[in-house]
C-alpha positions as CSV (number, residue, x, y, z in Angstrom):
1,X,92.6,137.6,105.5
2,X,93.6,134.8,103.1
3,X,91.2,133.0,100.3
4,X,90.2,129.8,102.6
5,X,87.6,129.5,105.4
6,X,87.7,126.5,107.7
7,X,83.8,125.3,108.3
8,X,83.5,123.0,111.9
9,X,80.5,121.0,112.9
10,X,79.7,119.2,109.5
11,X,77.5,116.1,109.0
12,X,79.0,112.8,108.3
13,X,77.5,112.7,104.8
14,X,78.4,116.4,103.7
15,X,80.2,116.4,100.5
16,X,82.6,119.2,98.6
17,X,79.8,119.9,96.8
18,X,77.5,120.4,99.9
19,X,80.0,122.7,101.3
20,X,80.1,124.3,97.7
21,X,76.7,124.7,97.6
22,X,76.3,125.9,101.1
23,X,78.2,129.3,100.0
24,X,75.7,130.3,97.2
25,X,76.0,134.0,95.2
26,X,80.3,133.5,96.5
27,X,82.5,132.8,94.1
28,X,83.6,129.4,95.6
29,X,86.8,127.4,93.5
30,X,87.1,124.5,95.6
31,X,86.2,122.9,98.5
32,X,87.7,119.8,101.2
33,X,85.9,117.3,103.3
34,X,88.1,116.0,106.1
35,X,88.4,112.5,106.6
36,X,90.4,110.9,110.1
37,X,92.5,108.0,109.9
38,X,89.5,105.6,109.9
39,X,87.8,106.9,106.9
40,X,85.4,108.7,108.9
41,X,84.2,112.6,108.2
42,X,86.1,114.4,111.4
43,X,83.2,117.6,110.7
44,X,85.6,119.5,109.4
45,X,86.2,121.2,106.2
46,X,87.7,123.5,104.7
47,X,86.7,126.2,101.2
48,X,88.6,128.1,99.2
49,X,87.4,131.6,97.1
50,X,87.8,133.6,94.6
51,X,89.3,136.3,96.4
52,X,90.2,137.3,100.2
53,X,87.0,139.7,99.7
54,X,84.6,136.5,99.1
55,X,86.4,134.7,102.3
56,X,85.6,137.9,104.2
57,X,82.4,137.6,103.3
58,X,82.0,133.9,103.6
59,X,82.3,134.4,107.5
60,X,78.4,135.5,107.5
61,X,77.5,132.1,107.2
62,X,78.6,131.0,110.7
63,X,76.1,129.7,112.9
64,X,73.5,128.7,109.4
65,X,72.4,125.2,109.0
66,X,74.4,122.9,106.5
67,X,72.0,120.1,106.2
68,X,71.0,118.9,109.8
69,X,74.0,120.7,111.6
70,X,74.7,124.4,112.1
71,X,78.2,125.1,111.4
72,X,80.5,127.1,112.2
73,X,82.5,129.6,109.7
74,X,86.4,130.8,110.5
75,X,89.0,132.4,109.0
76,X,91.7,130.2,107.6
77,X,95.6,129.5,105.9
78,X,96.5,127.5,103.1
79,X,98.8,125.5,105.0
80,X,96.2,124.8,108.3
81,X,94.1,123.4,105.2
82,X,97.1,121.0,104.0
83,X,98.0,120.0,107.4
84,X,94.7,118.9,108.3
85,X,94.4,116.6,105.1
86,X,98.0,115.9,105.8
87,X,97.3,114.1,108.8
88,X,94.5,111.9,107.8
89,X,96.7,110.9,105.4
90,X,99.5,110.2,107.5
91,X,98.0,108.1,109.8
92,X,96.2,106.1,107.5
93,X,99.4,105.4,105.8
94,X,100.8,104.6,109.3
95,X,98.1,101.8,110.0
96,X,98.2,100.0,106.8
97,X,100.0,96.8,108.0
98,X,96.9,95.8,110.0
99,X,95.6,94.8,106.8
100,X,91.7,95.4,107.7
101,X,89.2,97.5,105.8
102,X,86.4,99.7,106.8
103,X,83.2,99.5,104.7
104,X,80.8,102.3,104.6
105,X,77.0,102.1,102.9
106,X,76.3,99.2,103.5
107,X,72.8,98.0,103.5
108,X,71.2,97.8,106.8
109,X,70.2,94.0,106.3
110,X,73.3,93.0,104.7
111,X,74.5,89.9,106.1
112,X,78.1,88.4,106.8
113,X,78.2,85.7,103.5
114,X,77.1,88.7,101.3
115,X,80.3,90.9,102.1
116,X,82.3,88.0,102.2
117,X,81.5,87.0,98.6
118,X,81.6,90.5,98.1
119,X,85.6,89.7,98.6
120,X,86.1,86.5,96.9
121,X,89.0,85.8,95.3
122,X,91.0,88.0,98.1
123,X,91.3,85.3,101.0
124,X,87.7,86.5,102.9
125,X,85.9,84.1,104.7
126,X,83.0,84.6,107.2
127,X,85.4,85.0,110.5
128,X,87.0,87.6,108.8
129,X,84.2,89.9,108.9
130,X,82.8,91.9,111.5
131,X,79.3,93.7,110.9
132,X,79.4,97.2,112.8
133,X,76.2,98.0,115.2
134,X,74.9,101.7,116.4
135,X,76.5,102.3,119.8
136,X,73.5,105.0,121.5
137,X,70.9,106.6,120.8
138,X,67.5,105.3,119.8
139,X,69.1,103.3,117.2
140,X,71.4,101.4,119.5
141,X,71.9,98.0,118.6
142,X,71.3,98.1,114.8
143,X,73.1,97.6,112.0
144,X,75.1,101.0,111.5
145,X,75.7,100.5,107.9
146,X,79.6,99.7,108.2
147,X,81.6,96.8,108.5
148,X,85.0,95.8,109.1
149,X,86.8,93.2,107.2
150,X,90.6,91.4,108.2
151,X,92.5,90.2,105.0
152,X,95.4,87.4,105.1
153,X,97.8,90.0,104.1
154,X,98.3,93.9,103.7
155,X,99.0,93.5,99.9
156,X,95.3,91.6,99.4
157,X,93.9,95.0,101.3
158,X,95.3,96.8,98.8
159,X,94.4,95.4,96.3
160,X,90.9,94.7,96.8
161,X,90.0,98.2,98.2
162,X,91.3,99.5,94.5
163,X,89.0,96.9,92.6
164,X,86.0,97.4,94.8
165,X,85.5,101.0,96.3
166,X,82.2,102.5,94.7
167,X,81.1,98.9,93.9
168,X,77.6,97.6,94.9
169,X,75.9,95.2,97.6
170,X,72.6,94.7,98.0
171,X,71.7,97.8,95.6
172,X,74.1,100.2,97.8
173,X,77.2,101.4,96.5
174,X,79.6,101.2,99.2
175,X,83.1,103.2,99.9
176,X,86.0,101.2,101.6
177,X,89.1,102.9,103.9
178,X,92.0,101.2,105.2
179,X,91.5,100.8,109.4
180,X,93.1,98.8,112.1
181,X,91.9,95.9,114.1
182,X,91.9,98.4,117.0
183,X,89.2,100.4,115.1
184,X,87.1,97.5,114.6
185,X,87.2,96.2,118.3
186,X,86.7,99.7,119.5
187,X,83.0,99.4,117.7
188,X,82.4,96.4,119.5
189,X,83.4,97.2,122.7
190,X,81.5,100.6,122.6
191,X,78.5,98.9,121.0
192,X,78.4,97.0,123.7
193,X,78.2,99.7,126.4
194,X,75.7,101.6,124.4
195,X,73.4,98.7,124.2
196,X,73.2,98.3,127.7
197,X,72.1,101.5,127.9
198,X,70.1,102.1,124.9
199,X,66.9,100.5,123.6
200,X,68.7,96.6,124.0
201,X,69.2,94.2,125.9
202,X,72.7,92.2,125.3
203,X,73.1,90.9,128.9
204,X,76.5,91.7,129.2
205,X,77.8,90.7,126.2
206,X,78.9,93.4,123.3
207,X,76.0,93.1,119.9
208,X,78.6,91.8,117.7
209,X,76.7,90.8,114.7
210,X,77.7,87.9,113.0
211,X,76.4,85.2,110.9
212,X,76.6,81.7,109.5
213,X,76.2,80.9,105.8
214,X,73.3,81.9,104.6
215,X,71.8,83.4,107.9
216,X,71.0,86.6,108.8
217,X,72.1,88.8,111.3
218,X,72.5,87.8,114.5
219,X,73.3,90.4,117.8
220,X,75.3,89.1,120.1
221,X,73.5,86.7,122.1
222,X,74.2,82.9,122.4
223,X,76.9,83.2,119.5
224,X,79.0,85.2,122.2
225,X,80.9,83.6,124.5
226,X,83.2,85.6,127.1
227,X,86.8,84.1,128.1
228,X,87.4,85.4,131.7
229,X,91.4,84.7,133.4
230,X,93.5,85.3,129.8
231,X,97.0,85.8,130.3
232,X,97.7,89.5,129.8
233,X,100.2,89.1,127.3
234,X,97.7,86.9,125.0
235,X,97.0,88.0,121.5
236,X,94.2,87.4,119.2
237,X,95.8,84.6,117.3
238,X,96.9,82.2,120.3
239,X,93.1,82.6,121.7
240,X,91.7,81.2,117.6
241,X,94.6,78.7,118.7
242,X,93.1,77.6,122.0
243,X,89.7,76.4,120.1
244,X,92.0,74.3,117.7
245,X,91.7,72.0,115.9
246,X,88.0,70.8,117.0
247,X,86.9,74.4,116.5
248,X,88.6,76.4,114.0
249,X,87.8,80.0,114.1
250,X,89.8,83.1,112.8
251,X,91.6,86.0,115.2
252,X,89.3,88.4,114.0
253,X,86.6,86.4,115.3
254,X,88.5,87.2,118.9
255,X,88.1,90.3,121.2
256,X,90.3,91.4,123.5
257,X,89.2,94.4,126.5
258,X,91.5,96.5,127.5
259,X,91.4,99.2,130.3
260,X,91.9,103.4,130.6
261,X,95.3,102.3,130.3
262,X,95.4,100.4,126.8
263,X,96.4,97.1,128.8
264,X,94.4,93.9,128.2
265,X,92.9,93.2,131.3
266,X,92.3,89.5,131.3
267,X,88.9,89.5,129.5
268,X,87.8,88.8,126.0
269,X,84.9,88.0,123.7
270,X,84.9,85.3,120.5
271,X,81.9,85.7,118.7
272,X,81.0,82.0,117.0
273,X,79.8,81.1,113.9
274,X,76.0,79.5,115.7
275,X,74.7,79.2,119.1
276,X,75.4,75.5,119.2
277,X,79.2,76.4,118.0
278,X,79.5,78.7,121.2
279,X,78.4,75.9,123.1
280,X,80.7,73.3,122.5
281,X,83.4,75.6,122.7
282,X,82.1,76.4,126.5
283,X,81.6,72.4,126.8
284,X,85.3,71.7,125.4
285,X,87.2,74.5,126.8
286,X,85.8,76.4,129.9
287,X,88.5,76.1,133.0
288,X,91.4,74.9,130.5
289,X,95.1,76.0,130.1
290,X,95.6,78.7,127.9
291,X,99.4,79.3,128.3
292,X,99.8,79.7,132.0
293,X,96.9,80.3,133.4
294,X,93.0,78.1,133.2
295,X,90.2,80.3,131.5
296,X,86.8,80.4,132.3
297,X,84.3,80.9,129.6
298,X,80.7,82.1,130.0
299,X,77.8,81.8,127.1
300,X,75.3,84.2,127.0
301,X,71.6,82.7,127.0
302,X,68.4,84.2,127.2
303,X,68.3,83.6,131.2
304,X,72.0,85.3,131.6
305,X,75.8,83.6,131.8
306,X,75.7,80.2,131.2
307,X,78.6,78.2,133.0
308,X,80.7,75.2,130.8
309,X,82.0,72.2,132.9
């Protein structure tokens, strides 16, 4: 029996010093939250004692309530306790160069040109942000309290996650992690699936809130438009290409599905600035070339898909 105890099944909000706390009357010297890739809690942690004697003992927690969650109590190493940080670590270091952050705390009714000019000065405009909904439960379709955010360069990610981590909007201190642009369309895509079988509505189309200046959150709806027939060797940045130059929008603005098997399957999503954006874009673009092949593109409207041309 070593000094450390591994604790499985935590909250996303429990702290070292919940876990600390959790072990009252042992003599506890530290304790580690474990955080994936993404910034997000992976319900593991890990605590370290005093003395093998206080681990031993610490095993009589498992199965007690932490919070909201029972959790689970085992024996542990050391080293399984550095590997698991390890990891997290690892791969977040691995996915820097998709130079997108993941913002956690936010407000519920925080809108798009807040977290923008939460970022001035680092290159953020209002396509580069991407407000993160509840995929299921009772909650499905709200605001989650997260957003993702694309920067112009890895550098500029860097930088602005050092000035603003712990920094306020809307009265909410907020924590930012490095993420990828996979991370950020996998909340859309799974956001949309929930919805249509949650408490919403979205007709088809995933809840990706976004915003013009000064509005405020908008789900999904008429500011979605779905491009049907892409090549499947398209990427985000030639799609933002095909609306140019009468509609300039951003790659991050762009969605791309993919099946089981990670391949894009032909189908994607840009979420526009307005509803009267989105439908010009179906007006000027729907059953043009984009490289090969002609695209169709479908706006969602209050009656279902609405056809361009």
């Amino acid at each position: 029996m070593t000094t450390v105890v591994r604790v499985r099944g935590l909250a996303f909000e429990t702290t070292e010093e919940d876990l600390m706390t959790f072990f009252t009357g042992l003599p506890v010297t530290s304790a580690l939250v474990v955080y994936d890739a993404t910034g997000r809690a992976s319900g593991d942690g890990f605590v370290t004692f005093a003395d093998a004697e206080a681990a031993k003992s610490a095993l009589g927690f498992n199965k007690q309530h932490l919070g909201r969650r029972y959790v689970e109590v085992f024996d542990s190493t050391p080293e399984e306790m550095t590997s698991k940080a390890s990891l997290g670590h690892a791969a977040a270091a691995a996915q820097e160069t998709d130079s997108v952050l993941r913002l956690r705390g936010l407000p519920y009714d925080v809108t798009i040109p807040q977290v923008t000019e939460f970022f001035d000065g680092y290159g953020v405009g209002d396509g580069h942000v991407t407000l993160g909904i509840t995929a299921d439960g009772k909650f499905a379709g709200k605001p989650s309290g997260e957003a993702w955010v694309q920067f112009p360069s890895q550098d500029l990610a860097t930088a602005a996650q050092s000035a603003k981590n712990g920094q306020s909007i809307g009265g909410r201190y907020v924590e930012l992690f490095p993420s990828t642009a996979a991370d950020r369309d996998s909340n859309r895509l799974k956001s949309w699936k929930g919805g249509k079988g949650g408490g919403a509505a979205f007709g088809g189309l995933p809840p990706m809130f976004h915003a013009g200046r000064g509005s405020g959150p908008v789900v999904g709806g008429s500011q979605a438009v779905k491009i049907r027939g892409l090549p499947f060797s398209v990427t985000e940045a030639e799609v933002a290409q095909f609306f140019a130059p009468e509609i300039p929008i951003s790659p991050a603005q762009v969605t791309l599905t993919r099946g089981p098997d990670g391949r894009h399957n032909g189908t994607g999503f840009v979420t526009f600035a307005s509803a009267n954006q989105a439908s010009r874009a179906v007006d000027l673009k729907n059953r043009q070339y984009l490289g090969s092949r002609y695209v169709e593109l479908l706006q969602e409207t209050g009656g279902g898909p609405a056809y361009g041309g």
